[in-house]
Backbone as a chain_set.jsonl record, in Angstrom:
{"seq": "XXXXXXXXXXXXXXXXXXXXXXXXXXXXXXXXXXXXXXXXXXXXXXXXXXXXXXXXXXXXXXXXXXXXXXXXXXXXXXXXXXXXXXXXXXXXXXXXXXXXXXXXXXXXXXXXXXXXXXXXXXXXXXXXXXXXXXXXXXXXXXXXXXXXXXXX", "coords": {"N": [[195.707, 121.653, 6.72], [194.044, 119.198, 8.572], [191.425, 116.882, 7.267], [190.051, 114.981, 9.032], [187.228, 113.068, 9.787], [185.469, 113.757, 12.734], [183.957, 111.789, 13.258], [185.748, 109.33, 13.13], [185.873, 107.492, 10.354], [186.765, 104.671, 8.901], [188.908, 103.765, 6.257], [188.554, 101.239, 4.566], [190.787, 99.244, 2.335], [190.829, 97.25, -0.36], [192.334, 95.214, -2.251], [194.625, 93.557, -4.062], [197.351, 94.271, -4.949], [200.167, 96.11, -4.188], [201.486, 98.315, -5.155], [199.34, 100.379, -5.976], [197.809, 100.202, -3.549], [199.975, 101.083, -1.849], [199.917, 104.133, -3.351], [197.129, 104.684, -2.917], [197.136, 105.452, -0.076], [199.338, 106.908, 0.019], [198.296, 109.01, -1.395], [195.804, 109.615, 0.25], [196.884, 110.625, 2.5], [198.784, 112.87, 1.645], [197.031, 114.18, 0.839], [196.278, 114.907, 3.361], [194.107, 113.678, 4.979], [193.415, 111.946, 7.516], [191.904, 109.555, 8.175], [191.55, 106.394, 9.882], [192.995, 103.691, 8.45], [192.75, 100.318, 6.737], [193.856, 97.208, 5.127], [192.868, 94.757, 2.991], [193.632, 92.365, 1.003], [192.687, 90.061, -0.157], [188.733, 89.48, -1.325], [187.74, 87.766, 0.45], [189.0, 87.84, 2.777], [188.554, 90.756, 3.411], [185.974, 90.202, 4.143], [185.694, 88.826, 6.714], [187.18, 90.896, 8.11], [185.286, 92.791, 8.015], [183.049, 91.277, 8.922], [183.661, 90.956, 11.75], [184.995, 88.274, 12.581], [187.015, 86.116, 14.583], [189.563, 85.515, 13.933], [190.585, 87.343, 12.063], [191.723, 91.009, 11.499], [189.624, 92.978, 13.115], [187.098, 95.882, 11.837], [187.077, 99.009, 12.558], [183.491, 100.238, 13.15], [182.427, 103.969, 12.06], [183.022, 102.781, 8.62], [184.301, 102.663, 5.073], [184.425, 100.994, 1.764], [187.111, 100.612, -0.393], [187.071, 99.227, -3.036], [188.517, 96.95, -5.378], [187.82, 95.753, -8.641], [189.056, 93.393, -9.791], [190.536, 90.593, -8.811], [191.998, 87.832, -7.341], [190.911, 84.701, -6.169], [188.809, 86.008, -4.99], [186.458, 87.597, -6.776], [185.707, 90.788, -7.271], [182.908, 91.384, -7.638], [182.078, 89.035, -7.07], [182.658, 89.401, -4.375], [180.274, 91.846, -3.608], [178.139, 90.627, -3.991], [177.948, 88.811, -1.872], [178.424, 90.123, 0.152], [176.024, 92.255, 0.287], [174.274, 90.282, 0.734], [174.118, 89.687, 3.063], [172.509, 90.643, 5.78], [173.892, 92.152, 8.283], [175.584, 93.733, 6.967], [174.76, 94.373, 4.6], [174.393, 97.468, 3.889], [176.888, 98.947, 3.25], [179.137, 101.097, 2.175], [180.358, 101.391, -0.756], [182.816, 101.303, -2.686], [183.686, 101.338, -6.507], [186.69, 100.051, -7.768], [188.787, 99.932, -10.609], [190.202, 98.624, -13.686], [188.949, 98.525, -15.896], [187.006, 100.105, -18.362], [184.637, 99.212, -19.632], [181.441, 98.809, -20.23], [180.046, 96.983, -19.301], [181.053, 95.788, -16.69], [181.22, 97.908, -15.251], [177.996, 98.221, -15.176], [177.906, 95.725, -13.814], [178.478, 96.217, -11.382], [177.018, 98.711, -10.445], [174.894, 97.374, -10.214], [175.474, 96.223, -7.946], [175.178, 98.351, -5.654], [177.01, 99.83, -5.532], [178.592, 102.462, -4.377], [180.201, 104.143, -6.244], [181.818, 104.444, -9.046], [185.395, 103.776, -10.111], [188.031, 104.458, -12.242], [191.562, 103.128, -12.427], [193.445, 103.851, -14.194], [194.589, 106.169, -14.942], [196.903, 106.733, -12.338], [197.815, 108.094, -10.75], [196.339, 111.174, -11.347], [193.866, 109.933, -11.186], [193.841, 109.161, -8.496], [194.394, 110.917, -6.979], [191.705, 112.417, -7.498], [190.159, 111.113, -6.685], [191.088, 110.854, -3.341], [190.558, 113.416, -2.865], [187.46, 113.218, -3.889], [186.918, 111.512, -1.327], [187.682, 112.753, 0.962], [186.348, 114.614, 1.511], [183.792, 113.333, 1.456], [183.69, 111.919, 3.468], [183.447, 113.918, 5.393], [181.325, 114.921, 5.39], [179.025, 113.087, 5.361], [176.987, 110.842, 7.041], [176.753, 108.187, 9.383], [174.689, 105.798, 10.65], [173.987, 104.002, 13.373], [175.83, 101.125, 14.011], [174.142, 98.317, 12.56], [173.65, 95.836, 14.018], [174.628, 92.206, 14.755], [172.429, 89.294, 14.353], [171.74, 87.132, 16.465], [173.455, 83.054, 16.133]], "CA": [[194.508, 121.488, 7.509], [193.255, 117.959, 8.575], [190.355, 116.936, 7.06], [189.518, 113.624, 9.265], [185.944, 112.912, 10.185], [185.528, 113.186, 13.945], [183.325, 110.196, 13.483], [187.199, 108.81, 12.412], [185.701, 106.827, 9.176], [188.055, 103.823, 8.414], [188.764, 103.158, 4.789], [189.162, 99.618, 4.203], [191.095, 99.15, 0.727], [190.687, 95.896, -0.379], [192.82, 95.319, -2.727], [196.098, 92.799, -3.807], [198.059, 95.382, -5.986], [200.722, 96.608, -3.447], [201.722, 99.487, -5.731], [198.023, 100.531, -6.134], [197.671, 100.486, -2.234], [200.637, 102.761, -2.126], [199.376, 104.816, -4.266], [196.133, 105.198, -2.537], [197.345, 105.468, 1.117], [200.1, 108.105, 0.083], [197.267, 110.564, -1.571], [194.909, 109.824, 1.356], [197.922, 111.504, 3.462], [199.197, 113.994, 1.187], [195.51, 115.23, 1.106], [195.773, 115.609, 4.738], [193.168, 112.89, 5.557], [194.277, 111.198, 8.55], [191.118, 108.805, 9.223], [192.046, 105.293, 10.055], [193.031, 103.016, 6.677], [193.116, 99.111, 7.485], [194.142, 96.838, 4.015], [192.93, 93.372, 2.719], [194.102, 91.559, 0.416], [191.099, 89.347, -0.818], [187.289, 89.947, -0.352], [187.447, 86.586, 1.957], [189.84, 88.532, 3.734], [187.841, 91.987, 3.69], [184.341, 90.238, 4.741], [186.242, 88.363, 7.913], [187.246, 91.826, 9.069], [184.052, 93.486, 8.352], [182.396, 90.687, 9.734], [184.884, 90.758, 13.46], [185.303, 87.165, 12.992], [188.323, 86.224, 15.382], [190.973, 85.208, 12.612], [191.137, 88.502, 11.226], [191.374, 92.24, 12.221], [188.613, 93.697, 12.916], [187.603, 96.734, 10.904], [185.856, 99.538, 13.629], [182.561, 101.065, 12.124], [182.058, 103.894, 10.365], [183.819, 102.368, 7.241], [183.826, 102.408, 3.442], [185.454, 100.166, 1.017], [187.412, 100.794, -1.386], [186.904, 97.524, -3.839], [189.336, 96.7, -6.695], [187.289, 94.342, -8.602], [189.879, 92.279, -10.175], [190.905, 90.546, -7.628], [191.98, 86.347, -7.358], [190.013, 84.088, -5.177], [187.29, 86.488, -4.966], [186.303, 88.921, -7.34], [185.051, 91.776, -6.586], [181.968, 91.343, -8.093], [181.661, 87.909, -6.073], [182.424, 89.943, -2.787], [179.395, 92.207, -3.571], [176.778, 89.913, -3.669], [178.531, 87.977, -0.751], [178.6, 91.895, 1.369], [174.862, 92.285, 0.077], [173.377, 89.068, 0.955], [174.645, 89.877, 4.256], [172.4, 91.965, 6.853], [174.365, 93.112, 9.359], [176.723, 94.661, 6.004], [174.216, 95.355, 3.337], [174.607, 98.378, 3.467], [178.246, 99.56, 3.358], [179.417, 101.995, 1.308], [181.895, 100.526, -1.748], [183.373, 102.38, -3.875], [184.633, 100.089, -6.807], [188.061, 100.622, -8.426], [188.735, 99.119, -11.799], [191.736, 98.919, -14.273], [187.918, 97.863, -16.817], [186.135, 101.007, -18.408], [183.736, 98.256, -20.152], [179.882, 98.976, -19.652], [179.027, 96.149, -18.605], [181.903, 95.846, -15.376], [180.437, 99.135, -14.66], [176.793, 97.942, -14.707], [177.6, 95.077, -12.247], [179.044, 97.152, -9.701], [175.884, 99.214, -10.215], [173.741, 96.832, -9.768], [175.477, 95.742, -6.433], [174.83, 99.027, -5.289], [178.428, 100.52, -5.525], [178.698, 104.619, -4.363], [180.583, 104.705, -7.447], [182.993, 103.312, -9.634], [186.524, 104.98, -10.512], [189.237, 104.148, -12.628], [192.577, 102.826, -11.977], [193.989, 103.594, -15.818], [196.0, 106.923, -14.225], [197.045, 106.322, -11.17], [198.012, 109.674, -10.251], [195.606, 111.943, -11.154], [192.805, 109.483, -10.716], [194.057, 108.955, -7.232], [194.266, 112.379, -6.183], [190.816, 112.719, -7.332], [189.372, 109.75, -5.848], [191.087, 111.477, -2.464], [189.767, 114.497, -3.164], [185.941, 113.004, -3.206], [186.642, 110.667, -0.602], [187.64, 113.756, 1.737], [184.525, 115.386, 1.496], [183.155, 112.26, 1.459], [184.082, 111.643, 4.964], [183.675, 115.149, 6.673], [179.934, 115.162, 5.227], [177.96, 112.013, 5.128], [176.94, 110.517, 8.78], [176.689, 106.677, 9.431], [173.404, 105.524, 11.705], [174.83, 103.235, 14.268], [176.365, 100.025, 13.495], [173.544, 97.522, 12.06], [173.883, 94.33, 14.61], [174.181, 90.813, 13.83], [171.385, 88.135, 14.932], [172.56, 85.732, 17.537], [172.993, 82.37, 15.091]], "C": [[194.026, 120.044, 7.388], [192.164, 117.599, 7.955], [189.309, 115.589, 7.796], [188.267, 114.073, 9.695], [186.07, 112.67, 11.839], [184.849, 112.14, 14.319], [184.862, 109.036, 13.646], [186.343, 107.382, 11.546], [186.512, 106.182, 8.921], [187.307, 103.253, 7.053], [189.393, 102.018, 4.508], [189.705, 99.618, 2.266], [191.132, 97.631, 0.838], [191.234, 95.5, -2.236], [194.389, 94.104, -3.063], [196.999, 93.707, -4.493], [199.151, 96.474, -4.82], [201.198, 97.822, -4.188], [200.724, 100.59, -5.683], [197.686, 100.986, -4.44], [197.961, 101.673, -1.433], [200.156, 104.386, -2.293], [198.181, 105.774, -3.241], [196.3, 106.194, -1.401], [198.14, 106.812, 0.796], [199.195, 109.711, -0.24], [196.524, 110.737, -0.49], [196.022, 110.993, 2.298], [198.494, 112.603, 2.98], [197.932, 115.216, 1.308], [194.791, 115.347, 2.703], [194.901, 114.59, 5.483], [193.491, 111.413, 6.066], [193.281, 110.004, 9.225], [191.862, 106.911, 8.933], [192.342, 104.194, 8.53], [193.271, 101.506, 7.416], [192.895, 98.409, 5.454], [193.743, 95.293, 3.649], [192.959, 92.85, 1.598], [193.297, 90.944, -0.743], [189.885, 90.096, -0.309], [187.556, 89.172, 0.54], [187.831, 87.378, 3.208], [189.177, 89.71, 4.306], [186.436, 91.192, 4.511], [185.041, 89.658, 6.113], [186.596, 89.257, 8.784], [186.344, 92.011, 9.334], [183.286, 92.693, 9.102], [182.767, 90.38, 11.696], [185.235, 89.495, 13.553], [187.043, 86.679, 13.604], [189.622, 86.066, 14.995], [191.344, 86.743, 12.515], [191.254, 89.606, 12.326], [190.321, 93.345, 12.208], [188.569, 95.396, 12.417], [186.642, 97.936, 11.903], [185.006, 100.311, 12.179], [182.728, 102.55, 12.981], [183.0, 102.818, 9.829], [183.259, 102.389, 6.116], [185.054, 101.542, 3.102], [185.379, 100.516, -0.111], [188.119, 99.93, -2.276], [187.841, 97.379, -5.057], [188.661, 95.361, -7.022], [187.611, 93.17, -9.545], [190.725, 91.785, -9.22], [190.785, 88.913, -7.697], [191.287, 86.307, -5.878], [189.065, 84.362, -4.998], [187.046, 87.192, -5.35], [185.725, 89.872, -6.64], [183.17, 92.23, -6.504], [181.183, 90.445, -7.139], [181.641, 88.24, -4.609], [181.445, 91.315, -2.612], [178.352, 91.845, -3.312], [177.245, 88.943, -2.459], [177.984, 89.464, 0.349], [177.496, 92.501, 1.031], [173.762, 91.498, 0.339], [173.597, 89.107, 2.5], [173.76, 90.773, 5.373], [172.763, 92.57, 7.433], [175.525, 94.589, 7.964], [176.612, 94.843, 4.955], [174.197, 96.781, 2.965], [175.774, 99.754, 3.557], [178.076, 99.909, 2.197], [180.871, 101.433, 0.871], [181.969, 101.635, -3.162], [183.831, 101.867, -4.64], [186.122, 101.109, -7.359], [188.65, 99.455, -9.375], [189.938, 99.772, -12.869], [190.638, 99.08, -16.095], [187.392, 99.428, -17.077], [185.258, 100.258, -19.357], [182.559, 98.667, -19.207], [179.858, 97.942, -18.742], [179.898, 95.735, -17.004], [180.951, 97.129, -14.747], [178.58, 98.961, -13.964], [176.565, 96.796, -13.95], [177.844, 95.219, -11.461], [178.311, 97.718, -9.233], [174.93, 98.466, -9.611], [173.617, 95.784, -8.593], [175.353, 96.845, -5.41], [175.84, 100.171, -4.826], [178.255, 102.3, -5.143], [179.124, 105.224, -5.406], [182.009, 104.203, -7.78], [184.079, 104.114, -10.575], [187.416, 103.889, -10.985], [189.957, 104.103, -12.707], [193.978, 103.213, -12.818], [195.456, 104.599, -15.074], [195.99, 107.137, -12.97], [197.119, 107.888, -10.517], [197.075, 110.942, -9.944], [194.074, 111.357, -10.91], [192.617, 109.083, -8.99], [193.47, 110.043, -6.235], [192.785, 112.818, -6.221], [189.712, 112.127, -6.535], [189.57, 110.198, -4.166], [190.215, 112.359, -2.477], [188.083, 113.99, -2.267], [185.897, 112.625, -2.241], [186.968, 111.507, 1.005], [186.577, 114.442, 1.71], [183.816, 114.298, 1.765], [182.674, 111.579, 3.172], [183.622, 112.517, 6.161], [181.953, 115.148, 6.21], [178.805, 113.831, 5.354], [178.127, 111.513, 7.058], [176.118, 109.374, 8.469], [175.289, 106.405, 10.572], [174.605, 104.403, 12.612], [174.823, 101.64, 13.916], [174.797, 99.0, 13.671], [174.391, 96.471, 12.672], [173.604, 93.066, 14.567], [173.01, 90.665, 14.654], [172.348, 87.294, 15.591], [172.109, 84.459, 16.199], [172.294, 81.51, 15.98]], "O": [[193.633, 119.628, 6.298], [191.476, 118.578, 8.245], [188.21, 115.247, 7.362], [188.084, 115.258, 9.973], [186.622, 111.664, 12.285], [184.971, 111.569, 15.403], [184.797, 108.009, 14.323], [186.242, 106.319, 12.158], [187.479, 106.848, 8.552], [186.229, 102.746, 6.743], [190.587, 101.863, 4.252], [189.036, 99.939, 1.284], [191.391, 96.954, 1.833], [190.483, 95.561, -3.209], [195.152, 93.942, -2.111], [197.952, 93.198, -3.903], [198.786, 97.644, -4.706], [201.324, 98.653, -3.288], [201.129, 101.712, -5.378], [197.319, 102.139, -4.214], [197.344, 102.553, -0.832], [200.105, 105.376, -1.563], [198.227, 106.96, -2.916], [195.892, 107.354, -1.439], [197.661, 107.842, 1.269], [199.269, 110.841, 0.244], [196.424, 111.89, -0.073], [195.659, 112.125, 2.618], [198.787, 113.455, 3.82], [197.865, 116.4, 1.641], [193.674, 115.632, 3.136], [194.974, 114.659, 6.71], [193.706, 110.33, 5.522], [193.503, 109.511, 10.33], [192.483, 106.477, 7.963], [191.505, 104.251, 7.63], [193.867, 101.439, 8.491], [192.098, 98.91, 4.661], [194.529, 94.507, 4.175], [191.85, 92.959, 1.075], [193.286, 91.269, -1.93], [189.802, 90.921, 0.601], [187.676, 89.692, 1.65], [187.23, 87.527, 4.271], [189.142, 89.825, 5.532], [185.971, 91.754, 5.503], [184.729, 90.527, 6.927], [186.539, 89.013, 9.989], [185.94, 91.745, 10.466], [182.728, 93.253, 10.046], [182.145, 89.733, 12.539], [185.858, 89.248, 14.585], [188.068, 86.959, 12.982], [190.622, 86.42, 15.62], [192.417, 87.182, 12.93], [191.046, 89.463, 13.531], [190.232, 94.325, 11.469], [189.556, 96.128, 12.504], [185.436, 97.695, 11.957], [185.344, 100.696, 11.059], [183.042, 102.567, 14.171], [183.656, 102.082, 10.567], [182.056, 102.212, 5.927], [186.126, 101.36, 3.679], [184.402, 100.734, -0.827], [189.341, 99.815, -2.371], [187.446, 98.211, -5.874], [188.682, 94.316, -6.371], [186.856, 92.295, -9.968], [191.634, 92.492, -8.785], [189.69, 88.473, -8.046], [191.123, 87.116, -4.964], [188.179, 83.53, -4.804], [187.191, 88.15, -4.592], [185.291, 89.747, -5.494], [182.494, 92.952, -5.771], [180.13, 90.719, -6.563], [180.94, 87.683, -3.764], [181.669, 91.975, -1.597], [177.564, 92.428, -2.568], [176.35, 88.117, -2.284], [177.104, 89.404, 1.208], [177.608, 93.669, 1.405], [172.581, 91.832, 0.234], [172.975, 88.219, 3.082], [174.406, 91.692, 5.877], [172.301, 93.71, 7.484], [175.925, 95.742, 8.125], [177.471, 95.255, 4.176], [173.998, 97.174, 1.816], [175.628, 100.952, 3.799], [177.317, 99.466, 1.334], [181.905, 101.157, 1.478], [181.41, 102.294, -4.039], [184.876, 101.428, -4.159], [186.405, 102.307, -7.327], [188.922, 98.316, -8.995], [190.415, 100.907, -12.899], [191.128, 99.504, -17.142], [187.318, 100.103, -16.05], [185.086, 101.062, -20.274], [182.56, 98.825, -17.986], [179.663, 98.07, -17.533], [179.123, 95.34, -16.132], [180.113, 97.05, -13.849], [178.083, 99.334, -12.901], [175.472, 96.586, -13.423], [177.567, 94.474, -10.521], [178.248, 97.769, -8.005], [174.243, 98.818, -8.651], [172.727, 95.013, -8.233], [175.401, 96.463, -4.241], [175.629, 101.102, -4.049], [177.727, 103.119, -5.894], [178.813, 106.368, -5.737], [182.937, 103.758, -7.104], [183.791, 104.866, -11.506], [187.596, 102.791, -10.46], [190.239, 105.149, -13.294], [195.138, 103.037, -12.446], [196.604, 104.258, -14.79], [195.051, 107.746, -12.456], [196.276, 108.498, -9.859], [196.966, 111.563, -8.887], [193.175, 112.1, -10.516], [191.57, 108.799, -8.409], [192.656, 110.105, -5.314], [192.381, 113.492, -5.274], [188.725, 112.581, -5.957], [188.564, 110.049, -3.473], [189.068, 112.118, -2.101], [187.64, 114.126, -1.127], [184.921, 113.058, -1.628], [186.58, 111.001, 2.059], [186.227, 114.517, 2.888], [182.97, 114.557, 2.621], [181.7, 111.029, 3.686], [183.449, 112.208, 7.34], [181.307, 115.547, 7.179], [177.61, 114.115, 5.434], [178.977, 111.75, 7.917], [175.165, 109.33, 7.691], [175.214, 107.308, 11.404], [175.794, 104.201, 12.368], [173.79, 101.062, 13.576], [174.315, 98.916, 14.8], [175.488, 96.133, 12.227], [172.449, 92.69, 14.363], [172.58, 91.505, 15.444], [173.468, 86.907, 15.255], [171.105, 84.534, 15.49], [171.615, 80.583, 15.536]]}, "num_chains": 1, "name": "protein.A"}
């Protein structure tokens, strides 16, 4: 049984860890949940979608991200308060994903306003569960309509 959101919810992974990606993308599909997945690399890379700027590929709204926040060029931490300082994309839904079970990683993800922060340690069964929520996650929560920039 499908479980996509007829909203079709795209899950941006944002992420450099091509194994990890894998990983994710294959449980999203084993668990049936067929909504759109689009992948970047860096944050720079993730805010250029989210933002539609013409370089990149744009990312359609809904969306959530799903943040790995070790991450070169731009942490993840650094593409929070970058994707918070932001109006039109303060208030996306990030989910972090961390290899760190250290408080204090935890309490700056919190205090960028993270949906919640999961660990990367077993891939497998932390995956499947991370599907899991993120299927429900999808078929229940409802997005207001896309928050539009300001002309600059």
């Amino acid at each position: 049984m499908k479980q996509s959101n007829p909203e079709a919810v795209t899950i941006l992974i944002v992420d450099n860890d091509e194994v990890d990606i894998r990983a994710v993308t294959r449980a999203l599909r084993k668990c049936h949940i067929d909504n759109p997945i689009a992948v970047a690399g860096n944050g720079a890379e993730a805010l250029a979608m989210l933002r539609g700027e013409p370089t990149a590929r744009p990312v359609a709204w809904p969306y959530i991200v799903l943040l790995d926040l070790n991450k070169p060029r731009m942490s993840g931490i650094e593409f929070l308060k970058v994707l918070r300082d932001d109006p039109a994309l303060t208030g996306t839904e990030v989910f972090a994903l961390s290899t760190s079970d250290d408080d204090r990683d935890k309490v700056a993800a919190y205090r960028h306003q993270v949906a919640g922060y999961i660990l990367k340690t077993n891939a497998g069964t932390d995956f499947v569960d991370l599907v899991t929520m993120l299927g429900k996650f999808v078929v229940t929560v409802r997005f207001p309509e896309r928050p539009q920039r300001k002309a600059a």
